[in-house]
N, C-alpha and C positions, 0 to 999 in steps of 0.2 A: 190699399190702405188709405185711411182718411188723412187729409192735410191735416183735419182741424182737431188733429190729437192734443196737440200742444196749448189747445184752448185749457187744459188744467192746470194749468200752470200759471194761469192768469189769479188774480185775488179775485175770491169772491166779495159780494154784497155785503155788506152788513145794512140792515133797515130796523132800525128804530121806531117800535109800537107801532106798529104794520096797520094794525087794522082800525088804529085812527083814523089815519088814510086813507082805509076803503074797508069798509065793516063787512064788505061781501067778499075780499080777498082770499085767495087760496091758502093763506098763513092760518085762516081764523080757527079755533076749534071745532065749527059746526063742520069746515070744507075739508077737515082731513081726514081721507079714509083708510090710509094705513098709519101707522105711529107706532116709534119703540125704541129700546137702545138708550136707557138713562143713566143720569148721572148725576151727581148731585153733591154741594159744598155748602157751605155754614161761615160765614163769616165770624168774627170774633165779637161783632152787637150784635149778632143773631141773625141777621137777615142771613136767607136760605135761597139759594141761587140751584136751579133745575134747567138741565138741557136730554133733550133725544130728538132723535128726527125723526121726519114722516114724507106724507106725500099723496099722490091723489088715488093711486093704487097698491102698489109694493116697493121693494129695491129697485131701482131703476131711475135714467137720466132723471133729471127735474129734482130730486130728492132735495130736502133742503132740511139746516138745524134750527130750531127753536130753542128759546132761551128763555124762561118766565122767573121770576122774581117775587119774594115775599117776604113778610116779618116772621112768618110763624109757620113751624112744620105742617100743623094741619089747616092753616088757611087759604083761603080761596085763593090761588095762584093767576086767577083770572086769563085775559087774552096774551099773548107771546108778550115781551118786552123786546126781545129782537129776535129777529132772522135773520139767519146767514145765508144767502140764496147763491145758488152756484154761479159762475161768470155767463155761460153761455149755456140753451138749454140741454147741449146734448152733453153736458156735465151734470154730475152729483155732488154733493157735500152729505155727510154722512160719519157717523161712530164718532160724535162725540164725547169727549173726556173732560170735566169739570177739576181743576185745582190750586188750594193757595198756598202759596209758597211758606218759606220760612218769613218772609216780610211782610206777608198779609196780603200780596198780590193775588188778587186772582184771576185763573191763567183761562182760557178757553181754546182744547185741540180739535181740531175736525179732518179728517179725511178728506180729500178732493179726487176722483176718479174721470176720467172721457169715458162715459158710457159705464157698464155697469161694475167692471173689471178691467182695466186698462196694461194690467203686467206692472205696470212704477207706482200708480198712485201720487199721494203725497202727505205727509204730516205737515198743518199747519196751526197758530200757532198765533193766540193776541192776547193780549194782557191787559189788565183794567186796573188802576195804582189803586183807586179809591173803590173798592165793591158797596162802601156803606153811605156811598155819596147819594143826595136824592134823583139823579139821573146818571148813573154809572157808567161812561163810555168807553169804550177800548182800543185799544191801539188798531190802526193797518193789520192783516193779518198779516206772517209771516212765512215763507214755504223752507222747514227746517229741515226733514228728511225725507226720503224714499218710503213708501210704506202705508201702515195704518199704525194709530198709537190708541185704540180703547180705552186703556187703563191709567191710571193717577202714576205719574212718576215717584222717586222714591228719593230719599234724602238718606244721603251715606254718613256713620259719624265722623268721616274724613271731609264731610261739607260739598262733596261732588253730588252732581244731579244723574239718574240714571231713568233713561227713558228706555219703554220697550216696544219698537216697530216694527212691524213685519209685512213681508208682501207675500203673502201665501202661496202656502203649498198645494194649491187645489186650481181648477181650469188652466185655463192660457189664454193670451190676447193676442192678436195680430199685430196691436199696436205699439208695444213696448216688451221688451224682454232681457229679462234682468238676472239670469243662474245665479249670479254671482252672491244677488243678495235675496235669494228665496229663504231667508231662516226668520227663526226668531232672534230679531238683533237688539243690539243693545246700544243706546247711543248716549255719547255723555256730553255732559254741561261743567266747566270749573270756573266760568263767569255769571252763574247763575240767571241762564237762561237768553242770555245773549247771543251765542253761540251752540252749537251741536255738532258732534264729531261720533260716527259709525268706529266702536272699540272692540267688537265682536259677534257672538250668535252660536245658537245650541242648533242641534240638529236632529230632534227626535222625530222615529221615523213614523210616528201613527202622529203624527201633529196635523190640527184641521182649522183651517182660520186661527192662527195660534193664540190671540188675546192673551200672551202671555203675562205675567207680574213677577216682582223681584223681591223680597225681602232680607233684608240684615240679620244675619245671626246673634246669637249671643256670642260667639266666639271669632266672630268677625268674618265667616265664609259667607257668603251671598247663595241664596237659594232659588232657582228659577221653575216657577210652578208653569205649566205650557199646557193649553187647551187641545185636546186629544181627539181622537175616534174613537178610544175607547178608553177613555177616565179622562186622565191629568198626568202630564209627563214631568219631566222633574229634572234638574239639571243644577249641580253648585260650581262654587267657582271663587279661590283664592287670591285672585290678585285683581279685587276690585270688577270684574266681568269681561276683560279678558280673554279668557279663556274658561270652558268649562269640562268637567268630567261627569261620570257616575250618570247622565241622561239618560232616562230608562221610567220606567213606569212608577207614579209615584204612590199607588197602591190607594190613591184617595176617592178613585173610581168619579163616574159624572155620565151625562148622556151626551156629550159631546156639546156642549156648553158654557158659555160666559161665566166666570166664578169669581169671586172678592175674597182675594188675602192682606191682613194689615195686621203693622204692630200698633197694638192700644196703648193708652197709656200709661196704662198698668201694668206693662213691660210683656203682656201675653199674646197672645196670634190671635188674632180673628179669622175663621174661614167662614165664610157664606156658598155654599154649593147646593146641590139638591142629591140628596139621600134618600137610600131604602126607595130612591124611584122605581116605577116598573117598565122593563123595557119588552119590547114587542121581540124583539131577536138582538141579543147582545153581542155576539158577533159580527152582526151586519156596519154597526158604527154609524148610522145614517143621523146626523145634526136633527135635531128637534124629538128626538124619541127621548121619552122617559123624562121630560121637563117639568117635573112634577115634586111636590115635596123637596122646597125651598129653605134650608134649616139652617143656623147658623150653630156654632161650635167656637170652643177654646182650647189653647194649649199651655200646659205652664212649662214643658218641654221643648221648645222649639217646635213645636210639628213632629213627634213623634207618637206622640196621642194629643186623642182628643176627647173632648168629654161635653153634655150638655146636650148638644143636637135640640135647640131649640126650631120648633117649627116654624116656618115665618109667613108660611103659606102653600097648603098641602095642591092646591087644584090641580088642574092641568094646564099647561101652556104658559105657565109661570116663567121668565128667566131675566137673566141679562142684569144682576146684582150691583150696586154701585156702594160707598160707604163713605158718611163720616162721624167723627168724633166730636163732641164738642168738651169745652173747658170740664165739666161738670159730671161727667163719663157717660154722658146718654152719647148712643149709639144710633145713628140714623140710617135704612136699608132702603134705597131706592128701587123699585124692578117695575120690569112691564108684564101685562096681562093677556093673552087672545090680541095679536096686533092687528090684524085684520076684523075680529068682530068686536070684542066689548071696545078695543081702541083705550083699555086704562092704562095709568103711571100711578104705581101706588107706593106707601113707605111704611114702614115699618119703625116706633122710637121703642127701643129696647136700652135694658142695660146687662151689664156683665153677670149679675145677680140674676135675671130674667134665665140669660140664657145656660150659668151654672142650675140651676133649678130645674131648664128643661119648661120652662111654663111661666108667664108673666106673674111676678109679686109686688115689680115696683108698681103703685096706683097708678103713677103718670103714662107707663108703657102701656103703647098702645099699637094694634096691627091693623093692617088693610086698610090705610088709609086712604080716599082718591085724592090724587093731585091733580090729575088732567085725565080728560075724556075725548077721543075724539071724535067726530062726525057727529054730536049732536046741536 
Protein backbone atom coordinates (compact mmCIF):
# COMPACT_ATOMS: atom_id res chain seq x y z
CA UNK A 1 0.00 0.00 0.00
CA UNK A 2 1.19 3.41 -0.83
CA UNK A 3 2.39 5.89 2.22
CA UNK A 4 1.38 8.71 0.05
CA UNK A 5 -2.41 7.90 0.23
CA UNK A 6 -2.83 10.60 2.71
CA UNK A 7 -1.43 13.08 0.16
CA UNK A 8 -5.57 13.81 -0.34
CA UNK A 9 -6.03 15.03 2.27
CA UNK A 10 -3.77 17.84 1.65
CA UNK A 11 -5.59 21.32 0.17
CA UNK A 12 -5.40 21.61 -3.20
CA UNK A 13 -4.05 24.77 -5.54
CA UNK A 14 -6.11 27.25 -6.24
CA UNK A 15 -4.13 29.39 -9.38
CA UNK A 16 -5.64 32.42 -10.46
CA UNK A 17 -5.82 33.05 -14.54
CA UNK A 18 -3.20 30.38 -15.13
CA UNK A 19 -2.46 31.03 -18.38
CA UNK A 20 -1.37 34.57 -17.93
CA UNK A 21 1.32 32.95 -16.50
CA UNK A 22 2.15 30.57 -19.07
CA UNK A 23 -0.04 30.81 -22.19
CA UNK A 24 1.27 27.36 -23.08
CA UNK A 25 0.13 25.83 -19.74
CA UNK A 26 -1.78 22.60 -19.49
CA UNK A 27 -4.84 24.58 -17.86
CA UNK A 28 -5.22 26.34 -21.30
CA UNK A 29 -8.08 25.32 -23.66
CA UNK A 30 -6.02 24.48 -26.58
CA UNK A 31 -3.91 21.80 -23.97
CA UNK A 32 -6.90 19.97 -22.75
CA UNK A 33 -7.82 16.77 -24.13
CA UNK A 34 -10.37 15.44 -22.12
CA UNK A 35 -13.10 17.80 -20.43
CA UNK A 36 -16.60 17.34 -18.67
CA UNK A 37 -18.79 17.27 -15.55
CA UNK A 38 -20.31 20.92 -15.52
CA UNK A 39 -21.80 23.20 -13.51
CA UNK A 40 -23.00 26.30 -13.45
CA UNK A 41 -24.51 29.54 -11.18
CA UNK A 42 -25.75 33.13 -11.90
CA UNK A 43 -25.15 35.55 -9.61
CA UNK A 44 -27.86 38.05 -8.73
CA UNK A 45 -25.94 41.02 -11.40
CA UNK A 46 -25.83 38.40 -13.65
CA UNK A 47 -22.39 37.46 -13.87
CA UNK A 48 -22.45 33.49 -14.73
CA UNK A 49 -19.76 31.44 -12.94
CA UNK A 50 -18.93 27.78 -15.06
CA UNK A 51 -16.92 24.98 -13.51
CA UNK A 52 -15.91 21.12 -14.94
CA UNK A 53 -12.81 19.48 -15.14
CA UNK A 54 -10.56 17.86 -17.46
CA UNK A 55 -7.07 16.88 -18.19
CA UNK A 56 -4.48 15.58 -20.63
CA UNK A 57 -6.18 12.27 -21.25
CA UNK A 58 -9.27 10.99 -19.17
CA UNK A 59 -10.30 10.32 -15.42
CA UNK A 60 -7.25 9.77 -13.81
CA UNK A 61 -4.31 11.27 -11.29
CA UNK A 62 -3.35 14.89 -12.52
CA UNK A 63 -7.15 15.84 -13.22
CA UNK A 64 -7.63 19.22 -12.24
CA UNK A 65 -11.07 21.85 -12.02
CA UNK A 66 -11.56 24.77 -13.94
CA UNK A 67 -13.41 27.60 -13.24
CA UNK A 68 -14.23 30.40 -16.03
CA UNK A 69 -16.38 33.47 -15.47
CA UNK A 70 -18.54 35.80 -17.52
CA UNK A 71 -21.29 38.60 -17.79
CA UNK A 72 -23.49 36.95 -20.11
CA UNK A 73 -24.79 33.21 -20.73
CA UNK A 74 -23.81 33.25 -24.31
CA UNK A 75 -20.38 35.15 -24.08
CA UNK A 76 -17.07 34.28 -24.70
CA UNK A 77 -16.00 32.61 -21.43
CA UNK A 78 -12.61 32.86 -22.56
CA UNK A 79 -9.28 31.19 -20.74
CA UNK A 80 -9.98 29.44 -17.10
CA UNK A 81 -10.16 32.33 -14.26
CA UNK A 82 -8.85 29.63 -11.90
CA UNK A 83 -7.77 26.29 -11.29
CA UNK A 84 -7.86 24.13 -8.61
CA UNK A 85 -4.99 21.78 -9.21
CA UNK A 86 -4.57 18.82 -7.05
CA UNK A 87 -1.72 18.72 -4.15
CA UNK A 88 0.34 16.20 -5.34
CA UNK A 89 0.46 14.65 -8.90
CA UNK A 90 -0.64 11.19 -8.06
CA UNK A 91 -4.05 13.04 -6.74
CA UNK A 92 -7.09 14.22 -8.61
CA UNK A 93 -9.62 17.02 -8.10
CA UNK A 94 -12.56 16.24 -9.94
CA UNK A 95 -16.87 16.47 -10.01
CA UNK A 96 -17.32 19.90 -9.37
CA UNK A 97 -20.50 21.53 -7.94
CA UNK A 98 -21.23 25.15 -8.39
CA UNK A 99 -23.61 27.12 -5.68
CA UNK A 100 -25.00 30.32 -3.87
CA UNK A 101 -26.36 30.34 -0.91
CA UNK A 102 -29.22 32.07 0.54
CA UNK A 103 -26.65 35.06 1.12
CA UNK A 104 -25.37 35.30 -2.18
CA UNK A 105 -22.22 33.45 -1.39
CA UNK A 106 -20.85 31.53 -3.75
CA UNK A 107 -19.74 28.09 -2.75
CA UNK A 108 -17.28 25.95 -5.07
CA UNK A 109 -17.27 21.81 -4.13
CA UNK A 110 -14.75 19.51 -5.75
CA UNK A 111 -13.83 16.02 -4.93
CA UNK A 112 -10.16 15.05 -3.93
CA UNK A 113 -9.23 11.27 -4.69
CA UNK A 114 -5.25 9.38 -4.33
CA UNK A 115 -5.36 8.12 -7.52
CA UNK A 116 -8.36 7.34 -9.43
CA UNK A 117 -10.59 5.84 -6.66
CA UNK A 118 -9.22 5.97 -3.35
CA UNK A 119 -12.34 4.02 -1.13
CA UNK A 120 -12.65 7.80 1.23
CA UNK A 121 -12.16 10.46 -1.26
CA UNK A 122 -13.19 13.65 0.00
CA UNK A 123 -15.90 16.73 -0.31
CA UNK A 124 -14.29 20.04 -0.25
CA UNK A 125 -15.45 22.95 -0.05
CA UNK A 126 -14.53 27.24 -0.49
CA UNK A 127 -16.52 30.17 -0.63
CA UNK A 128 -16.20 33.43 -2.36
CA UNK A 129 -18.29 36.48 -0.10
CA UNK A 130 -18.30 38.73 -3.20
CA UNK A 131 -18.92 36.56 -6.73
CA UNK A 132 -19.64 40.14 -8.39
CA UNK A 133 -16.33 41.54 -7.11
CA UNK A 134 -13.98 42.54 -10.21
CA UNK A 135 -11.53 39.78 -9.07
CA UNK A 136 -13.43 37.23 -6.93
CA UNK A 137 -11.36 35.23 -4.69
CA UNK A 138 -12.12 32.38 -2.40
CA UNK A 139 -11.47 31.11 0.70
CA UNK A 140 -8.76 28.09 1.61
CA UNK A 141 -10.47 25.11 0.59
CA UNK A 142 -12.01 23.17 3.18
CA UNK A 143 -12.21 19.04 3.64
CA UNK A 144 -15.97 18.77 5.02
CA UNK A 145 -16.80 15.10 4.36
CA UNK A 146 -16.09 11.53 3.24
CA UNK A 147 -17.30 11.18 -0.33
CA UNK A 148 -18.15 12.88 -3.72
CA UNK A 149 -20.87 15.77 -3.58
CA UNK A 150 -21.78 16.55 -7.63
CA UNK A 151 -24.92 18.08 -7.11
CA UNK A 152 -26.08 21.70 -5.53
CA UNK A 153 -27.12 21.30 -1.89
CA UNK A 154 -30.67 22.06 -0.95
CA UNK A 155 -32.16 24.57 1.44
CA UNK A 156 -34.77 23.13 3.87
CA UNK A 157 -37.83 25.54 4.82
CA UNK A 158 -36.53 24.76 8.38
CA UNK A 159 -33.35 26.94 7.17
CA UNK A 160 -30.88 23.59 7.47
CA UNK A 161 -28.49 22.84 4.66
CA UNK A 162 -28.67 19.28 3.14
CA UNK A 163 -25.78 17.97 1.15
CA UNK A 164 -25.71 14.74 -0.70
CA UNK A 165 -22.25 12.57 -0.55
CA UNK A 166 -21.47 9.47 -1.47
CA UNK A 167 -18.54 6.98 -1.75
CA UNK A 168 -19.68 4.51 -4.09
CA UNK A 169 -20.89 1.56 -4.68
CA UNK A 170 -18.87 0.31 -7.57
CA UNK A 171 -14.76 -1.06 -7.55
CA UNK A 172 -12.67 -1.06 -4.29
CA UNK A 173 -9.31 0.46 -3.33
CA UNK A 174 -6.48 -0.85 -1.42
CA UNK A 175 -6.05 2.24 0.03
CA UNK A 176 -9.00 3.19 2.16
CA UNK A 177 -12.16 1.20 3.13
CA UNK A 178 -14.98 2.67 4.47
CA UNK A 179 -18.47 -0.17 4.52
CA UNK A 180 -19.61 1.81 6.77
CA UNK A 181 -20.27 4.82 4.63
CA UNK A 182 -20.75 3.25 0.97
CA UNK A 183 -24.33 4.91 0.57
CA UNK A 184 -25.97 7.67 -0.52
CA UNK A 185 -25.42 10.06 2.52
CA UNK A 186 -26.85 12.89 3.46
CA UNK A 187 -24.88 15.42 5.48
CA UNK A 188 -26.25 18.64 7.25
CA UNK A 189 -25.31 22.14 7.80
CA UNK A 190 -27.45 24.34 10.94
CA UNK A 191 -24.47 27.08 10.76
CA UNK A 192 -24.89 27.54 7.23
CA UNK A 193 -21.96 26.03 6.09
CA UNK A 194 -19.49 26.22 8.65
CA UNK A 195 -19.84 22.94 9.82
CA UNK A 196 -21.10 19.36 8.32
CA UNK A 197 -22.34 16.42 10.24
CA UNK A 198 -23.11 12.75 8.34
CA UNK A 199 -27.30 12.41 9.58
CA UNK A 200 -28.05 9.45 7.38
CA UNK A 201 -28.04 7.50 3.80
CA UNK A 202 -30.48 5.44 1.42
CA UNK A 203 -29.43 2.26 0.26
CA UNK A 204 -30.87 1.25 -3.02
CA UNK A 205 -29.63 -1.60 -4.37
CA UNK A 206 -29.09 -0.92 -8.33
CA UNK A 207 -27.38 2.61 -7.28
CA UNK A 208 -24.14 3.36 -9.63
CA UNK A 209 -21.95 6.32 -8.83
CA UNK A 210 -25.02 7.65 -6.98
CA UNK A 211 -25.08 11.61 -7.86
CA UNK A 212 -27.72 11.61 -5.71
CA UNK A 213 -30.22 15.11 -5.19
CA UNK A 214 -32.78 15.88 -2.49
CA UNK A 215 -35.81 17.82 -2.85
CA UNK A 216 -38.56 19.39 -0.48
CA UNK A 217 -41.99 18.47 -0.75
CA UNK A 218 -45.03 20.28 -0.64
CA UNK A 219 -46.03 18.47 2.26
CA UNK A 220 -42.94 18.63 3.99
CA UNK A 221 -41.41 14.84 3.23
CA UNK A 222 -38.03 15.11 1.46
CA UNK A 223 -37.56 13.16 -1.62
CA UNK A 224 -34.13 11.41 -2.61
CA UNK A 225 -33.88 10.76 -6.48
CA UNK A 226 -30.43 8.35 -6.64
CA UNK A 227 -28.59 7.61 -10.04
CA UNK A 228 -29.13 3.93 -10.88
CA UNK A 229 -27.99 1.06 -13.34
CA UNK A 230 -31.18 1.00 -14.43
CA UNK A 231 -33.18 4.50 -14.24
CA UNK A 232 -33.31 6.63 -11.01
CA UNK A 233 -33.96 5.13 -7.46
CA UNK A 234 -35.95 6.92 -5.11
CA UNK A 235 -36.02 7.17 -1.47
CA UNK A 236 -38.38 9.77 1.01
CA UNK A 237 -37.96 10.59 4.37
CA UNK A 238 -39.97 12.33 7.21
CA UNK A 239 -37.87 13.68 9.72
CA UNK A 240 -35.67 16.05 7.83
CA UNK A 241 -33.16 12.91 6.14
CA UNK A 242 -32.77 10.83 8.85
CA UNK A 243 -34.04 8.23 8.05
CA UNK A 244 -35.55 6.83 4.77
CA UNK A 245 -38.22 4.36 3.38
CA UNK A 246 -40.10 3.34 0.18
CA UNK A 247 -36.33 3.12 -1.73
CA UNK A 248 -37.17 1.42 -4.65
CA UNK A 249 -37.26 2.41 -8.35
CA UNK A 250 -38.49 5.62 -9.16
CA UNK A 251 -40.08 4.73 -12.45
CA UNK A 252 -38.36 7.92 -14.07
CA UNK A 253 -36.07 5.57 -16.07
CA UNK A 254 -32.40 7.05 -17.36
CA UNK A 255 -29.18 5.34 -18.88
CA UNK A 256 -27.39 5.25 -15.89
CA UNK A 257 -26.55 8.94 -15.67
CA UNK A 258 -26.16 12.35 -14.05
CA UNK A 259 -29.78 14.11 -13.92
CA UNK A 260 -30.95 17.75 -12.38
CA UNK A 261 -33.93 18.07 -10.14
CA UNK A 262 -34.94 21.56 -8.58
CA UNK A 263 -37.73 23.39 -7.30
CA UNK A 264 -38.43 26.71 -9.54
CA UNK A 265 -39.64 29.37 -8.58
CA UNK A 266 -42.75 28.93 -9.56
CA UNK A 267 -43.29 26.33 -6.95
CA UNK A 268 -43.01 23.37 -9.70
CA UNK A 269 -40.04 20.57 -10.17
CA UNK A 270 -37.76 20.85 -12.83
CA UNK A 271 -36.24 17.45 -14.08
CA UNK A 272 -33.58 17.53 -16.67
CA UNK A 273 -32.83 13.60 -17.61
CA UNK A 274 -32.51 12.06 -21.00
CA UNK A 275 -35.72 10.28 -22.35
CA UNK A 276 -37.15 7.97 -25.10
CA UNK A 277 -33.22 7.32 -25.14
CA UNK A 278 -32.15 4.21 -26.99
CA UNK A 279 -30.21 1.74 -25.27
CA UNK A 280 -28.11 -1.08 -26.84
CA UNK A 281 -29.36 -3.81 -23.88
CA UNK A 282 -31.41 -2.43 -21.14
CA UNK A 283 -30.69 -5.07 -18.75
CA UNK A 284 -27.11 -4.75 -18.93
CA UNK A 285 -27.10 -1.21 -17.00
CA UNK A 286 -23.64 -0.38 -18.35
CA UNK A 287 -22.93 3.86 -17.46
CA UNK A 288 -22.85 5.71 -20.75
CA UNK A 289 -25.43 3.75 -22.80
CA UNK A 290 -28.46 5.53 -24.09
CA UNK A 291 -26.93 9.22 -23.19
CA UNK A 292 -28.81 10.58 -25.63
CA UNK A 293 -32.02 12.91 -25.83
CA UNK A 294 -31.45 15.34 -23.08
CA UNK A 295 -35.03 16.85 -22.27
CA UNK A 296 -36.24 18.79 -19.55
CA UNK A 297 -39.84 18.37 -17.99
CA UNK A 298 -42.29 19.86 -15.23
CA UNK A 299 -44.47 18.87 -12.60
CA UNK A 300 -47.30 20.70 -10.94
CA UNK A 301 -47.69 17.41 -8.70
CA UNK A 302 -44.75 17.07 -6.94
CA UNK A 303 -43.13 14.37 -9.29
CA UNK A 304 -45.94 12.43 -9.84
CA UNK A 305 -46.18 13.50 -13.48
CA UNK A 306 -44.80 15.12 -15.81
CA UNK A 307 -45.45 17.01 -18.73
CA UNK A 308 -43.54 19.14 -21.59
CA UNK A 309 -40.29 16.84 -22.26
CA UNK A 310 -38.65 19.68 -23.87
CA UNK A 311 -35.63 18.57 -25.97
CA UNK A 312 -32.56 20.20 -25.04
CA UNK A 313 -30.45 18.14 -27.02
CA UNK A 314 -31.28 14.89 -28.96
CA UNK A 315 -27.35 13.75 -30.02
CA UNK A 316 -25.38 11.35 -28.61
CA UNK A 317 -23.03 11.43 -25.86
CA UNK A 318 -24.78 14.28 -24.26
CA UNK A 319 -25.05 14.28 -20.27
CA UNK A 320 -23.94 15.48 -16.99
CA UNK A 321 -27.03 18.43 -16.58
CA UNK A 322 -26.36 21.22 -14.13
CA UNK A 323 -29.06 24.16 -13.46
CA UNK A 324 -29.92 27.59 -12.64
CA UNK A 325 -32.69 29.94 -12.23
CA UNK A 326 -32.38 33.34 -12.33
CA UNK A 327 -34.77 36.34 -10.77
CA UNK A 328 -36.81 36.62 -14.06
CA UNK A 329 -37.67 32.76 -14.54
CA UNK A 330 -35.10 32.04 -17.36
CA UNK A 331 -33.80 28.67 -16.90
CA UNK A 332 -30.11 28.12 -17.57
CA UNK A 333 -29.08 23.99 -18.49
CA UNK A 334 -25.37 23.38 -18.31
CA UNK A 335 -24.10 19.81 -19.89
CA UNK A 336 -21.22 18.32 -21.75
CA UNK A 337 -20.75 16.86 -25.17
CA UNK A 338 -18.32 13.80 -26.85
CA UNK A 339 -15.57 14.40 -23.68
CA UNK A 340 -12.94 12.92 -25.37
CA UNK A 341 -13.49 14.34 -29.05
CA UNK A 342 -15.62 17.43 -29.74
CA UNK A 343 -14.34 18.40 -25.80
CA UNK A 344 -17.71 20.98 -25.61
CA UNK A 345 -19.67 22.67 -22.50
CA UNK A 346 -22.75 23.82 -23.77
CA UNK A 347 -26.15 25.66 -22.16
CA UNK A 348 -29.23 25.69 -22.92
CA UNK A 349 -31.55 29.39 -21.65
CA UNK A 350 -35.03 28.24 -21.68
CA UNK A 351 -38.15 29.14 -19.75
CA UNK A 352 -41.08 27.32 -18.26
CA UNK A 353 -43.36 28.37 -21.12
CA UNK A 354 -40.44 26.80 -23.64
CA UNK A 355 -40.57 23.65 -21.90
CA UNK A 356 -44.78 23.55 -21.23
CA UNK A 357 -44.94 24.02 -25.04
CA UNK A 358 -42.48 21.19 -25.64
CA UNK A 359 -40.50 23.61 -28.24
CA UNK A 360 -39.03 27.16 -27.73
CA UNK A 361 -41.69 30.34 -27.96
CA UNK A 362 -39.90 32.68 -25.68
CA UNK A 363 -37.46 34.71 -28.67
CA UNK A 364 -34.70 35.03 -26.13
CA UNK A 365 -34.42 31.02 -25.49
CA UNK A 366 -32.00 29.69 -26.91
CA UNK A 367 -30.12 25.92 -27.34
CA UNK A 368 -26.65 24.51 -27.99
CA UNK A 369 -24.91 27.08 -26.90
CA UNK A 370 -20.77 26.63 -26.77
CA UNK A 371 -19.08 27.80 -23.73
CA UNK A 372 -15.93 26.04 -23.86
CA UNK A 373 -14.07 23.83 -26.34
CA UNK A 374 -11.27 21.93 -25.57
CA UNK A 375 -7.93 21.01 -27.36
CA UNK A 376 -8.21 23.70 -29.84
Amino acid sequence: MSSKKDDALLPAKFIYEPVKIDPGCRFANCSRNFQGIPGIERTSEGRFFVTFYGGMSGEESGNFVVLLKGESYDADFGEPYMVVEAPTPECRVFDPCLWIDDTGRLWLFYAQSYSYFDGRIGVWAAVCDDPDADKPIFSEPKRIANGIMINKPVILSSGEWLACCSIWNVGSSEYNYLPEERFSNVYRSTDKGESFSLIGHTDYKHRSIDEHMIVELKDGRLWMLIRAKTGIGQGFSDDKGHTWYCVSDSGLGGPCSRFHIRRLKSGRLLLVNHHDFAVQDKNRGIAGYGRSNLKAMLSDDDGKTWRGFLMIDERENVSYPDVTEDNEGNIYIIYDRERYTEREILMAKITEDDVTAGKLVNPESKLRVLVNKGGI
